[in-house]
N, C-alpha and C positions, 0 to 999 in steps of 0.2 A: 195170478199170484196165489199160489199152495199158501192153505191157513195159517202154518208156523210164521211163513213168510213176512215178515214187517220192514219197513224203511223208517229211519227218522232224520230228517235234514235240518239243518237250520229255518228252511222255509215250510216244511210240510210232516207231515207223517202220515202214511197210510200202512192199511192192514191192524192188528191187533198187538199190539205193544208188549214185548216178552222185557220186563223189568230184569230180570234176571240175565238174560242175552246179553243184554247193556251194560249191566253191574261189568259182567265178566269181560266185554270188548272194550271199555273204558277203563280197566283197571281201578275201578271203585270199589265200595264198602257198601255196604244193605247198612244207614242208620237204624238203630233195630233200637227196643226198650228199652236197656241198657244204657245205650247211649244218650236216648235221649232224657234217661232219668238224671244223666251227669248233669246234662245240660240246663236242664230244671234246677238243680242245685245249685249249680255257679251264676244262673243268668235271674233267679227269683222266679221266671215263670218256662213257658215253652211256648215260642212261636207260634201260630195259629198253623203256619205253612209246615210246619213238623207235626204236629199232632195230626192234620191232615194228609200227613205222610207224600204232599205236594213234593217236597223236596224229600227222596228214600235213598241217594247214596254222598258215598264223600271222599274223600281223597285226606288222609292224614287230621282229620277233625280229631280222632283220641289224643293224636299228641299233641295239636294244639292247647287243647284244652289242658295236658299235662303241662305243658309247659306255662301255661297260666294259673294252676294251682302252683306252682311252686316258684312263682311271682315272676316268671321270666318276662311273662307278657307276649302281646304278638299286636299283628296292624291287620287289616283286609286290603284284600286289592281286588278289584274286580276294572270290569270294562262293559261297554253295551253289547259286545257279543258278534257277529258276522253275520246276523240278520238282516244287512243294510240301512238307513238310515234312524234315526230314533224312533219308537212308536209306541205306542201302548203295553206291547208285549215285555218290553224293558221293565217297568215300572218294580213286577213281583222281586226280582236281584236287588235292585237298589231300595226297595221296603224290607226286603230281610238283611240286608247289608247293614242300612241305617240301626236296626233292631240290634245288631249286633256291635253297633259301635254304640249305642246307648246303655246295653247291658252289662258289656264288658268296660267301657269306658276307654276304648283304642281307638286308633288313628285308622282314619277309611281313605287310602288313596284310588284315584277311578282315573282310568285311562281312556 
C-alpha cells in the first residue's frame, strides 16, 4: 500500500487517514471554528467530541442550525450504522445524539 494510500470500512481502516480525501469523497463540510462557535451559542456549551475535533465533517449542520434560529426547529435521526450487530463502537453517535436532543430540546428518532 503507497503512503497516500488509505482504506476506511465500516470494519477497519488501514494506512494513514487523509481527513480531507474523505471530506471531499463524502461530500461533507470540514466543521471548522466558525461553526462550532454557532454551535456553542445555541447549545450553552460544545460537545467534548467537537472540541476534540472526533467528529470534523457534516453534511447541512449550517442550515440546520439556521433553521433552528429562526424557530423552525428540526428532529435527529440516526441508526446503529452497518457495522453489524450492536457493540461498543455505537455508544459515541448515540452520546452525541442524546447531547443534542438535550441541548436543543428535539425529538431523536433511531432506526
Amino acid at each position: 500500500m503507497a503512503e497516500e494510500d488509505f482504506i476506511v470500512t465500516p470494519w477497519e481502516v488501514e494506512g494513514k487517514v487523509d481527513y480531507d480525501k474523505l471530506i471531499e469523497k463524502f461530500g461533507t463540510r470540514r466543521i471548522d471554528r466558525e461553526l462550532k462557535e454557532r454551535i456553542r451559542k445555541l447549545a450553552g456549551d460544545l460537545h467534548v467530541m467537537l472540541r476534540r475535533d472526533v467528529f470534523f465533517s457534516h453534511r447541512d449542520l449550517d442550515l440546520v442550525l439556521s433553521d433552528f434560529e429562526q424557530g423552525k426547529g428540526f428532529f435527529t435521526y440516526t441508526g446503529r450504522g452497518p457495522s453489524g450487530p450492536m457493540h461498543i463502537g455505537h455508544i459515541l453517535p448515540f452520546y452525541f445524539t442524546k447531547w443534542i436532543q438535550d441541548r436543543f430540546k428535539v425529538n431523536v428518532y433511531i432506526e
